[in-house]
BADODREN-627025 format. One line per 3 residues: number of its first residue (from 1); their letters; for each residue x, y, z of N, C-alpha, C. Coordinates in steps of 0.001 Angstrom, whole numbers, padded with zeros to 6 digits. Example, Ala and Ser with C-alpha at 12.3 -4.5 7.8 and 13.67 -1.06 7.14 Angstrom:
<recs>
1) AS) 013190,-005690,007800,012300,-004500,007800,013200,-003300,007800 ~ 012850,-002250,007080,013670,-001060,007140,012900,000030,007870
</recs>
This chain:
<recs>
1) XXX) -019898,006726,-003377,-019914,005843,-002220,-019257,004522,-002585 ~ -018885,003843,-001380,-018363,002614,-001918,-018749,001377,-002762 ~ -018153,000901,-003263,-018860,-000126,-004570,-019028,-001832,-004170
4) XXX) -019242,-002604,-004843,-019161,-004308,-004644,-018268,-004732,-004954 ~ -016946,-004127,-005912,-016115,-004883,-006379,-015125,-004395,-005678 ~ -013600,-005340,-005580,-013028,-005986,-004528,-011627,-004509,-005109
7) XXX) -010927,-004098,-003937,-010186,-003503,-003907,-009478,-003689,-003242 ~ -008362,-004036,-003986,-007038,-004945,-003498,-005647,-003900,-002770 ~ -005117,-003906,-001406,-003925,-003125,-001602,-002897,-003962,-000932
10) XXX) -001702,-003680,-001891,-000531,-004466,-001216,000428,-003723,-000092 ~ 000706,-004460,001007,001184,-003330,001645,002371,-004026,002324 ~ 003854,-002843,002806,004953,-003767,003358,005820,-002786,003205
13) XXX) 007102,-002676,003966,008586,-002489,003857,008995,-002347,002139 ~ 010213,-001108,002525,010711,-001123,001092,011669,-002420,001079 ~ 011244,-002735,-000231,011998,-003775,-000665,011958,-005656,-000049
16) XXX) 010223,-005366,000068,009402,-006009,000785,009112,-007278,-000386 ~ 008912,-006932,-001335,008381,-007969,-002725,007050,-007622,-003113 ~ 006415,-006425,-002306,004949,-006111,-002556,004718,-005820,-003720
19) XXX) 005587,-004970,-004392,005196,-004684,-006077,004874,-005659,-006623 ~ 005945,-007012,-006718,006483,-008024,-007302,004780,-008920,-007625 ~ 004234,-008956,-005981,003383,-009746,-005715,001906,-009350,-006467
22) XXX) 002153,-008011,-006258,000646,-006976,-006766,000754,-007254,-007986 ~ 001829,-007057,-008531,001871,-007325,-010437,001265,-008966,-010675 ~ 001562,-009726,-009950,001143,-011324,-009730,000188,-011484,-009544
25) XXX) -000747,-010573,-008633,-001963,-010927,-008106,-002712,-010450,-009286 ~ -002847,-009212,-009737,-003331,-008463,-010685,-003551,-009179,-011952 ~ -002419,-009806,-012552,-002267,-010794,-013562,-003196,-011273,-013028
28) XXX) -003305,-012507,-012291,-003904,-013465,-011912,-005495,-013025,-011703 ~ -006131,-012271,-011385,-007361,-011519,-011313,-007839,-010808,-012827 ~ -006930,-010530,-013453,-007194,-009921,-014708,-007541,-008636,-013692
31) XXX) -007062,-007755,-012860,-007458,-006900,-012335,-006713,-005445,-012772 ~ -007035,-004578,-012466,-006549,-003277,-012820,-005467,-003024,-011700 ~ -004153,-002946,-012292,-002909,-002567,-011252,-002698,-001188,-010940
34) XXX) -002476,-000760,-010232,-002278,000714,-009892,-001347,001301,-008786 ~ -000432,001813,-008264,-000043,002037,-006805,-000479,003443,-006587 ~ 000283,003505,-005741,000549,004945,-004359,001816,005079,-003817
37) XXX) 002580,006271,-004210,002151,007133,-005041,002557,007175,-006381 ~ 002161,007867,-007099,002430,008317,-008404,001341,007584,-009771 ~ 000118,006902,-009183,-000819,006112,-010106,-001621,007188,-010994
40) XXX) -001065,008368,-010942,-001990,009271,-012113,-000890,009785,-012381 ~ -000520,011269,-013541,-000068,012205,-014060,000122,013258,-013058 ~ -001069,013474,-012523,-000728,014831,-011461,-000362,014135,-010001
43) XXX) 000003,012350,-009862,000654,011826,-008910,002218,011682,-008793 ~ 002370,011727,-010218,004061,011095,-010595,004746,012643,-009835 ~ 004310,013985,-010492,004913,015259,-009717,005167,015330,-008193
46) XXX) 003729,014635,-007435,003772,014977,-006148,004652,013608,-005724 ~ 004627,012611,-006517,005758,011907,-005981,007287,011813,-006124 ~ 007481,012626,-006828,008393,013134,-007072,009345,014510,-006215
49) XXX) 008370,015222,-005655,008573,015910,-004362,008522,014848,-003053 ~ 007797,013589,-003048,007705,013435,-001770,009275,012091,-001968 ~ 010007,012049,-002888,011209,010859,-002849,011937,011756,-003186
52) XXX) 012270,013020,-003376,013070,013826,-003618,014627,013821,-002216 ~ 015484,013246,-002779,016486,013562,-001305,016941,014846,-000864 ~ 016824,016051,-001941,017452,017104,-001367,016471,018010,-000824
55) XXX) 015211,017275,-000116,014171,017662,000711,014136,017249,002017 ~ 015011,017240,002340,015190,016508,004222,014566,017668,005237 ~ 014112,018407,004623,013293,019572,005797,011845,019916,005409
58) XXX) 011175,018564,004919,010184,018805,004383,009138,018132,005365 ~ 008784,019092,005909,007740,019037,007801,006762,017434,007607 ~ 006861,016888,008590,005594,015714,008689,004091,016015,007759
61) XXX) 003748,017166,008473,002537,017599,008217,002365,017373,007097 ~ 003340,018897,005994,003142,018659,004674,003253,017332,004183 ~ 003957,016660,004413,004941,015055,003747,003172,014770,003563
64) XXX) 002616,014230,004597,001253,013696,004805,-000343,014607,003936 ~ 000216,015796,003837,-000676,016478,003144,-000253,015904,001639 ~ 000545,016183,001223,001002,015626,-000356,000663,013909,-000373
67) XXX) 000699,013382,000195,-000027,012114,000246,-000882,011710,-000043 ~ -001688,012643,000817,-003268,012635,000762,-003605,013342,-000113 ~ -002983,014285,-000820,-003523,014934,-002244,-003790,014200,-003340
70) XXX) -002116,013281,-003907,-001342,012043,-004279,-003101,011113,-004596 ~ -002890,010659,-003401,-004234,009627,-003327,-005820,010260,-003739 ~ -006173,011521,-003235,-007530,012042,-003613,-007523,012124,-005128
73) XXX) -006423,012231,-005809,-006446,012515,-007327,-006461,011378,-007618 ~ -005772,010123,-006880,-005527,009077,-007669,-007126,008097,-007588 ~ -007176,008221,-006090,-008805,007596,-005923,-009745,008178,-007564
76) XXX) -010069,009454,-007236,-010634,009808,-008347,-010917,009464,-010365 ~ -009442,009456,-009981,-009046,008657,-011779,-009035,007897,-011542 ~ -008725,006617,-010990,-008317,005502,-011106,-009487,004648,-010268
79) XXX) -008922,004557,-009218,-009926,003421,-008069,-011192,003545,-008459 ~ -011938,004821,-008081,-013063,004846,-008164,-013932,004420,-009577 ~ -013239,004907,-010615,-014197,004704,-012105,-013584,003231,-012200
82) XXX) -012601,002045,-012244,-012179,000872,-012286,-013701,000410,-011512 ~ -013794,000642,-010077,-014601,-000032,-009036,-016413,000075,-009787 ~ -016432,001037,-010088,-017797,001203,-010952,-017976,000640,-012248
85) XXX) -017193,000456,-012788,-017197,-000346,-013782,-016952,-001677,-013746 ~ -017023,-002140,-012219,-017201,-003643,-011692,-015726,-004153,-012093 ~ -014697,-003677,-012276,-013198,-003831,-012306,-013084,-004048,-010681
88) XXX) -011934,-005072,-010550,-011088,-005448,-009418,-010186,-004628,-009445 ~ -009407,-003915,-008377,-008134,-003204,-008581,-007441,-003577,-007010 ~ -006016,-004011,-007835,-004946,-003929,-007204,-004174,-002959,-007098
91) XXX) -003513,-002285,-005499,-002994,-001315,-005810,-001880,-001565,-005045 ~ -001106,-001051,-005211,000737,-001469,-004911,000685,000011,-003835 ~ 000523,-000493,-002403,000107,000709,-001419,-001236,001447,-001540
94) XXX) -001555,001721,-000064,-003047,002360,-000084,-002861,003712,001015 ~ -003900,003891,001210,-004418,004689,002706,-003558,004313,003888 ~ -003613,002844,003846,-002763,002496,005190,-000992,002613,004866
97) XXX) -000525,002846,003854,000540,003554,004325,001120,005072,004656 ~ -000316,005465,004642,-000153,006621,005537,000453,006375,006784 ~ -000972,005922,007149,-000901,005265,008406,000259,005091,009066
100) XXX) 000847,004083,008021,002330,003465,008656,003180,004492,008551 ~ 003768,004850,007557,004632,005956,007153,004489,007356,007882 ~ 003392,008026,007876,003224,009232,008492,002993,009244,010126
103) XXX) 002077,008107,010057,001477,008170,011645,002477,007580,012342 ~ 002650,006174,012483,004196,005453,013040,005040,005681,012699 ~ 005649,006355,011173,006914,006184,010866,007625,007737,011559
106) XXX) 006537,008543,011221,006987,010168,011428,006230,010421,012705 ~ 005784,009563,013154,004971,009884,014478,003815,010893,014720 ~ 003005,011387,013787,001811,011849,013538,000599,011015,014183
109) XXX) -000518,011887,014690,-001526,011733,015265,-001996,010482,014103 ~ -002690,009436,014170,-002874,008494,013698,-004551,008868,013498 ~ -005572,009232,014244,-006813,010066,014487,-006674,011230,013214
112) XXX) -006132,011931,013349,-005821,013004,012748,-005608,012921,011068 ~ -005004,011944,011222,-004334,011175,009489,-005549,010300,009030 ~ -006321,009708,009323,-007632,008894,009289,-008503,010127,009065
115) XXX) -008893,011164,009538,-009968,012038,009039,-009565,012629,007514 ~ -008218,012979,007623,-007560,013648,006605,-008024,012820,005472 ~ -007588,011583,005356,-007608,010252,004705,-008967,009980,004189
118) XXX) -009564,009742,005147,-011126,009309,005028,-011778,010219,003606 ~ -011712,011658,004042,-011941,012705,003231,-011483,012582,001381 ~ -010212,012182,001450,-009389,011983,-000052,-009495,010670,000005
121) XXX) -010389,009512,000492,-010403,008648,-000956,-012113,008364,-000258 ~ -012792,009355,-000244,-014246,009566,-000216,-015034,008066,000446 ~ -014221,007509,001246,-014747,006539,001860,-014745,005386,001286
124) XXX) -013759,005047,000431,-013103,004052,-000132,-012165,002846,000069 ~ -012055,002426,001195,-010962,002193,002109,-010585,000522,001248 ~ -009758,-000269,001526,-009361,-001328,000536,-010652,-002005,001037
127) XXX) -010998,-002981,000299,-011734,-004450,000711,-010645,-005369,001572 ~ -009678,-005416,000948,-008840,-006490,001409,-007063,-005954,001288 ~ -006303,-006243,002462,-004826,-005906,002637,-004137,-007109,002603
130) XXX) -003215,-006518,001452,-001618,-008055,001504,-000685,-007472,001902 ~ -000696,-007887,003297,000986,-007315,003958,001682,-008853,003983 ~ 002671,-007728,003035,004098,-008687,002502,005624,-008389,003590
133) XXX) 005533,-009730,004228,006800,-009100,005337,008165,-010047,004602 ~ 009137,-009435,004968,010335,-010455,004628,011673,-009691,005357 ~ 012136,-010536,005813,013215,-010884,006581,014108,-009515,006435
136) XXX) 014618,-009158,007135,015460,-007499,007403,016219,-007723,006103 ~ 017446,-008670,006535,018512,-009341,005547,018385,-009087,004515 ~ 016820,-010015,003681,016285,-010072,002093,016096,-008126,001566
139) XXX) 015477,-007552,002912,014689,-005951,002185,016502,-005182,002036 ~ 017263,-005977,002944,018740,-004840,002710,019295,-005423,001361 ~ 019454,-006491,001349,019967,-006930,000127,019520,-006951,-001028
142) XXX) 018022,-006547,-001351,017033,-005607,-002169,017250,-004446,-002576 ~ 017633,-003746,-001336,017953,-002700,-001597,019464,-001997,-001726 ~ 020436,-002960,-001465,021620,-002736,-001718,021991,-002406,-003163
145) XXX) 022785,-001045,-003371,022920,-001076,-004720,022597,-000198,-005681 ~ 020932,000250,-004838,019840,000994,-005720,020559,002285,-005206 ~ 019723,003350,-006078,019713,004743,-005388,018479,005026,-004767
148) XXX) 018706,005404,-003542,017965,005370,-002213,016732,007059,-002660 ~ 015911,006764,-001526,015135,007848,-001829,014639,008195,-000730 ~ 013930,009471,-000324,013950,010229,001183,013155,008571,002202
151) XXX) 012983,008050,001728,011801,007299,002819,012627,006179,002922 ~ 013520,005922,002015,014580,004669,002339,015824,005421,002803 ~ 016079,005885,003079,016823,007106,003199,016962,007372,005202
154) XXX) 015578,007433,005058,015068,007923,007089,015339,006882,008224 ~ 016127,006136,007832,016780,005656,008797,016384,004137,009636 ~ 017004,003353,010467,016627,001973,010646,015486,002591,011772
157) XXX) 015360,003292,012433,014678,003948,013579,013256,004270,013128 ~ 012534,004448,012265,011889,005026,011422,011095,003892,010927 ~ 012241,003027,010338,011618,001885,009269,011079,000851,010507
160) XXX) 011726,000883,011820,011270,-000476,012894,009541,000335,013275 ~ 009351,001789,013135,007923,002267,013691,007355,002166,012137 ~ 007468,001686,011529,006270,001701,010121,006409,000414,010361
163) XXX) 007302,-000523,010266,006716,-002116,010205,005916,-002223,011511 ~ 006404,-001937,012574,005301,-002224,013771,004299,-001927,013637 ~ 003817,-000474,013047,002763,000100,012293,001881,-000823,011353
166) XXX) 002593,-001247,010635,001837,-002595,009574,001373,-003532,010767 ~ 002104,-004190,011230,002346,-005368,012063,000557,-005155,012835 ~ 000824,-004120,013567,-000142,-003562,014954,-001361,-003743,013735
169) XXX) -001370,-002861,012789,-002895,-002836,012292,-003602,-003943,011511 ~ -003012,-004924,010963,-002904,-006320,010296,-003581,-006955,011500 ~ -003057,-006664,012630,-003473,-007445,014082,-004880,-007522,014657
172) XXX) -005279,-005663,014296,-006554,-005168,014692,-007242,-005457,014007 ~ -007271,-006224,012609,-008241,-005826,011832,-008022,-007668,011031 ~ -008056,-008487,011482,-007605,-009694,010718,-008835,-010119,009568
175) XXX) -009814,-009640,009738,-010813,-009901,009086,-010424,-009698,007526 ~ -009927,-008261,007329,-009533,-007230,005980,-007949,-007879,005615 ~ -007324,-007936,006583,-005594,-008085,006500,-005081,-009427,006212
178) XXX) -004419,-009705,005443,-003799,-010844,004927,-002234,-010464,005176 ~ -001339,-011492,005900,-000358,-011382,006088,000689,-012328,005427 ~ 001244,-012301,004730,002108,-013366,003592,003786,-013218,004474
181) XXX) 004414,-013925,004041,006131,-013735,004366,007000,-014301,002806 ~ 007852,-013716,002743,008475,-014794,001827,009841,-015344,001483 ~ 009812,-015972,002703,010917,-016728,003014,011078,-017868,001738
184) XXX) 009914,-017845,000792,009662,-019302,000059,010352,-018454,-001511 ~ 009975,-019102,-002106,010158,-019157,-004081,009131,-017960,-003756 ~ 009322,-017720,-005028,007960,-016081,-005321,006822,-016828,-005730
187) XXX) 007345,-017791,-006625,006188,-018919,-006908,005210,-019088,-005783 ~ 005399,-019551,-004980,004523,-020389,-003682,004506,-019393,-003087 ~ 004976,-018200,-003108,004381,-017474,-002284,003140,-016700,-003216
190) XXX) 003459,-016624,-004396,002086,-016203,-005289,001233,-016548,-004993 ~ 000979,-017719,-005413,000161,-019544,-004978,-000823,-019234,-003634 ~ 000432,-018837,-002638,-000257,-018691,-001136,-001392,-017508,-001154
193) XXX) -000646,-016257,-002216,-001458,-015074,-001718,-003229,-015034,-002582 ~ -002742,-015650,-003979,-004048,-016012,-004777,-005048,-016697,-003993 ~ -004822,-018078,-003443,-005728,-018847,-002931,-006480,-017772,-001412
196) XXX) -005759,-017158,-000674,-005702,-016154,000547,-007096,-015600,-000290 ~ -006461,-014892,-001463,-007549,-013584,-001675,-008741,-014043,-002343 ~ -008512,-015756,-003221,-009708,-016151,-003153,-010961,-016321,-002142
199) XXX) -009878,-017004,-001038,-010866,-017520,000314,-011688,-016122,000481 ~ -010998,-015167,001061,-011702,-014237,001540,-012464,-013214,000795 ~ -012546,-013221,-000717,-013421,-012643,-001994,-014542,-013750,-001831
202) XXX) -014461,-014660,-001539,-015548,-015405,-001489,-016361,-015652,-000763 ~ -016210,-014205,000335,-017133,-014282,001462,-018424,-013449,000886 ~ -017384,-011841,000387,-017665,-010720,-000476,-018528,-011051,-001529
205) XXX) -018686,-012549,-002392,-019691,-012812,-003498,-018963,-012168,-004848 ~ -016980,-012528,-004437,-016572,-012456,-005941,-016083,-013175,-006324 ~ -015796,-013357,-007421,-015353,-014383,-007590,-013382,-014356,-008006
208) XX) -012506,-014568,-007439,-011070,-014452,-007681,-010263,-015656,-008346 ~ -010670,-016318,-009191,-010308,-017366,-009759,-010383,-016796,-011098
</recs>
C-alpha cells in the first residue's frame, strides 16, 4: 500500500528539460533517481521495443500494455522498496504519461488506461508532478540532430494531444501538479522547482531541504 515518503515524477514533451531537471531535483533531495521507461533490466528490453522505429504497426493497445508491464516491474524494484525504506524518489516520467501518450496522444480510453495503471503500480500514484513545459522552438532545437525514436517520430499532430493531455490534467489536479517553464537559465529554473517541491512536501510532513 502506499507509503509517507514523497514520490517525485517529472513530466513534459520530448526534449522538454525534464530529465535535466529530475537529475537536479534528485541531487538536491539526495533522492533516488529513476525514470519510465527502462528504470529496471527487464524495463530497458521493453523499452527498447516500445522506441524501436521499425515498429510503426505496433497497435495502441499493445504500445500501452508494454507500458504498463515496463512500470509494474519497475514500481516493484524500484519505487516501491526506495518508498519503504523512507527514500524520496524522483522519477523522470510516471503513470501519467500514459495518460498523455496513450490516452491523448494515441487516443485511448483514458478510464480504461487508469484501471490498467492503477493495477501495475499497486496504487502508488506520484505524491507530487513537475510538468516541465518549454517553448515548441527550444523542444525542436533539442531535438534537432538526434536520432529520433517511434514517439518523437509520431508526428506534430500527436505531440499537440499529449501536451494538451499534460496541460488538461496539471489543471484538474493543481493540488499534486507543479507546472515550471523554462524560458529562464536551468539555474533559476532549478531554484524555482526545489523551493515549489519544498513548499508543497511541507504540507506532506517532509522535509525537502
Amino acid at each position: 500500500m502506499p507509503t509517507s515518503s514523497p514520490y517525485i515524477a517529472f513530466e513534459g514533451a520530448e526534449g522538454s528539460g525534464k530529465s535535466t531537471h529530475a537529475r537536479r531535483l534528485a541531487h538536491s533531495l539526495d533522492a533516488v533517481l529513476t525514470q519510465e521507461t527502462g528504470g529496471t533490466a527487464v524495463g530497458q528490453r521493453l523499452r527498447a521495443i516500445l522506441h524501436d522505429t521499425a515498429l510503426d504497426h505496433l497497435e495502441p493497445r499493445a504500445e500501452a500494455l508494454v507500458v504498463a508491464a515496463d512500470r509494474a516491474q519497475h514500481l516493484a524494484e524500484v519505487v516501491i522498496p526506495a518508498l519503504a525504506a523512507g527514500r524520496t524518489v524522483v522519477s523522470d516520467r510516471s503513470v501519467y504519461s500514459s495518460l498523455a501518450y496513450q490516452g491523448y496522444g494515441r487516443q485511448l480510453d483514458l478510464d480504461e488506461l487508469r484501471r490498467v495503471n492503477e493495477w501495475a503500480v499497486q496504487g502508488h500514484w506520484p505524491t507530487l508532478v513537475v510538468y516541465v513545459e518549454a517553448p515548441p522552438e527550444l523542444t525542436a532545437q533539442r531535438l534537432d540532430g538526434r536520432q529520433l525514436d517511434r514517439f518523437e517520430l509520431a508526428g506534430a499532430a500527436f505531440h499537440q494531444r499529449v501536451l494538451e493531455g499534460f496541460r488538461a490534467m496539471a489543471a484538474a489536479d493543481p493540488e499534486r501538479w507543479i507546472t515550471v517553464t523554462t524560458e529562464r537559465s536551468a539555474d533559476a529554473v532549478a531554484a524555482d522547482v526545489l523551493a515549489a517541491v519544498g513548499e508543497r512536501l511541507a504540507g506532506f510532513g517532509a522535509d525537502a531541504t
